[in-house]
C-alpha positions in Angstrom: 77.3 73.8 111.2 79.6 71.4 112.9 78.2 68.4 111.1 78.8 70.4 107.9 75.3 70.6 107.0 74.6 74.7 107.1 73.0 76.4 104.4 72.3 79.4 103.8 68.7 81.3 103.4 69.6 83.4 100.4 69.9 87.1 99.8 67.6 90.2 100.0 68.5 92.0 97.2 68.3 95.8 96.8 70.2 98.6 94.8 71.3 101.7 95.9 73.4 104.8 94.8 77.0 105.4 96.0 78.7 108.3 95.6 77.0 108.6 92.4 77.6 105.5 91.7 74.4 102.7 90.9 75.6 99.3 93.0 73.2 96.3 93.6 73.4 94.9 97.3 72.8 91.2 97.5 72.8 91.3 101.9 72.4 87.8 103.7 70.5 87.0 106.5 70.7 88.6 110.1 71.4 84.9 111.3 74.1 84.3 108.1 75.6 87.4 109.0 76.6 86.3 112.5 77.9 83.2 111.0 79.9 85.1 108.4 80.9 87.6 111.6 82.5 85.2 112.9 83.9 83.4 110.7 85.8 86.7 109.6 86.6 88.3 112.7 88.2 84.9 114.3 89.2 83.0 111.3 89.5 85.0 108.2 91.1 87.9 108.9 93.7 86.9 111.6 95.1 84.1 109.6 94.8 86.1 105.8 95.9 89.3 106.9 99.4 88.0 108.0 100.1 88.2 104.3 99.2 91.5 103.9 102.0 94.6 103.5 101.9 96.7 106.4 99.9 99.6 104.2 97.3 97.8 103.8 94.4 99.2 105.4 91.1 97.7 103.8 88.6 96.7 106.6 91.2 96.3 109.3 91.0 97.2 112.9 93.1 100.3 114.0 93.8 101.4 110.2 90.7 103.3 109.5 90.8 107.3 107.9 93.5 108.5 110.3 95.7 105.6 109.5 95.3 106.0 105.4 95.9 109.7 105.8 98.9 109.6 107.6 100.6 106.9 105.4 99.8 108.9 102.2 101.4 112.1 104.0 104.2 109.5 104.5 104.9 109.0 100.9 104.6 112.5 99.9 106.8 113.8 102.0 109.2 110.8 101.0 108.8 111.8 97.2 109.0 115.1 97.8 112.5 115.1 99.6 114.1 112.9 96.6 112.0 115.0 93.8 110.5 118.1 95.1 107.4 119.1 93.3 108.4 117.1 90.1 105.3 114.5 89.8 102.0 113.6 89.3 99.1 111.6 91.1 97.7 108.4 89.8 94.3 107.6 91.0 92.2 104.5 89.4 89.6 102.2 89.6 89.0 98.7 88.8 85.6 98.7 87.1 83.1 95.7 88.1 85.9 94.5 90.6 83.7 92.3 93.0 81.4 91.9 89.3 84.6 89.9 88.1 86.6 88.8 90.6 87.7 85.0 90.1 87.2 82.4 92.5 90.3 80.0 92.5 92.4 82.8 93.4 90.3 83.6 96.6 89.8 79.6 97.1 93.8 79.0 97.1 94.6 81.7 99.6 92.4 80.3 101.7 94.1 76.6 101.3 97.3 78.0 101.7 96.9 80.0 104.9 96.5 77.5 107.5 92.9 77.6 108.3 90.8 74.6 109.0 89.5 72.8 106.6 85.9 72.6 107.6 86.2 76.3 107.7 87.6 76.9 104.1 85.1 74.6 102.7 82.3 77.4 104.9 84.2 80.0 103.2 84.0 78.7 100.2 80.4 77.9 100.1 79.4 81.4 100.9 81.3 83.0 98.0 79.7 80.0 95.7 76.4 81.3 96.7 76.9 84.2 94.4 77.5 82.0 91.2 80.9 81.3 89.5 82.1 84.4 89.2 82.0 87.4 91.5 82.3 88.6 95.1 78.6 90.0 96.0 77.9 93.6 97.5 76.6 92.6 101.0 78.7 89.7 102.6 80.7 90.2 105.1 83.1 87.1 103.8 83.4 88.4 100.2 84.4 92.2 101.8 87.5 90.0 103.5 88.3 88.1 100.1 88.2 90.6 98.2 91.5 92.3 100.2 93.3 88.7 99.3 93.2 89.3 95.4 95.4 91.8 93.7 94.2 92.5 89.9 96.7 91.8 87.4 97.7 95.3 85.4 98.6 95.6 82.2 99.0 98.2 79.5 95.5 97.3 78.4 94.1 98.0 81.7 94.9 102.2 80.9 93.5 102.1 77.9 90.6 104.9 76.8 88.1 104.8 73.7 90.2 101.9 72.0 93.8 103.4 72.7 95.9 101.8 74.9 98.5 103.2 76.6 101.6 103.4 75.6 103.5 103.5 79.0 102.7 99.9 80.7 102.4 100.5 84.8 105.3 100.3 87.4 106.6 96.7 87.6 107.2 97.5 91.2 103.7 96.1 93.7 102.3 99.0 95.6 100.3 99.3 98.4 96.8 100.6 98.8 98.1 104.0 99.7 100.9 104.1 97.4 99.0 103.4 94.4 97.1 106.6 95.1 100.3 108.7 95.0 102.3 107.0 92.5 104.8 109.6 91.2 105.4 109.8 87.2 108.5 112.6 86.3 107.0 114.6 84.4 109.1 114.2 81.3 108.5 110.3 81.0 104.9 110.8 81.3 104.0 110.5 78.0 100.8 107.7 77.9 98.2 108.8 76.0 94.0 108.7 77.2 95.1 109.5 80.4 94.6 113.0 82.2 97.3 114.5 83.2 96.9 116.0 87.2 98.4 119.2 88.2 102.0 119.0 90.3 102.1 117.5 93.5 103.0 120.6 96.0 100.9 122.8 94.0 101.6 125.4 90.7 105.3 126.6 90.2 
């Protein structure tokens, strides 16, 4: 490894249901994952996470369930007190987000952040390993990438059956917990192939 010679012994590949969900695991090697353990816990993740908005709670220590509830209980009680129960709740999903996730964006946060070199090109070569395009189910180091990359939204990105939306999202960034409780009024909400959720603080 220090001579810049590792490589890795390839995946086991598996699939698995989640939550109802079908998701094919491509898991390293024990003796990869203690590389990749490493590399994360004492390279990755110190140095990328400085970056990160204090809400931010994906796969960091001390901001586990308690921390996500608490910050969401946060920013409902903030909206309520400017617009009592006058709101909805936005909750998405990016489909095939690790499936699709680009590369270069990943590669030039790690560039930028300070690390070592001979530790971005490590970094590097593991995400590689899963072809040009994609962040695998099953490594360690594409779990901590994947929290470096924010998906560019657009109007498209709300569209059902062929319709898009005509209501493009909120120009403001939101964090992880925010985005769950994003707060339309209710007579602006007007995009259409989307469900509408009952009010916030319950029926009037």
């Amino acid at each position: 490894m220090i001579a810049g010679r590792y490589r890795s012994k390839g995946f086991y590949e598996f699939d698995i249901v989640e939550r109802g969900k079908p998701r094919h695991i491509r898991s390293v090697h024990i003796s990869e994952r203690v590389v990749q353990r490493c590399l994360c816990d004492y390279c990755l993740v110190p140095m990328l996470s400085r970056s990160f908005i204090y809400d931010n709670g994906a796969s960091l220590r001390g901001k586990g369930y308690d921390f996500a509830v608490s910050r969401v209980t946060h920013f409902l009680a903030e909206h309520y007190r400017k617009h009592g129960r006058e709101g909805y709740v936005l909750v998405f999903d990016f489909s095939k987000y690790f499936d699709t996730a680009q590369h270069e964006p990943v590669f030039r946060e790690f560039e930028r952040s300070g690390i070592d070199d001979r530790l971005v090109t490590l970094s590097k070569y593991f995400i590689q390993n899963f072809g040009d395009v994609g962040l695998g189910l099953g490594s360690q180091v594409s779990q901590r990438s994947s929290s470096t990359t924010r998906p560019h939204l657009s109007a498209s990105s709300f569209s059902r059956h062929g319709r898009t939306a005509r209501r493009t999202p909120p120009k403001q960034e939101y964090s992880t917990a925010e985005s769950s409780i994003v707060a339309y009024k209710r007579t602006r909400h007007k995009a259409t192939g989307l469900r509408r959720s009952p009010p916030l603080f319950g029926a009037e």
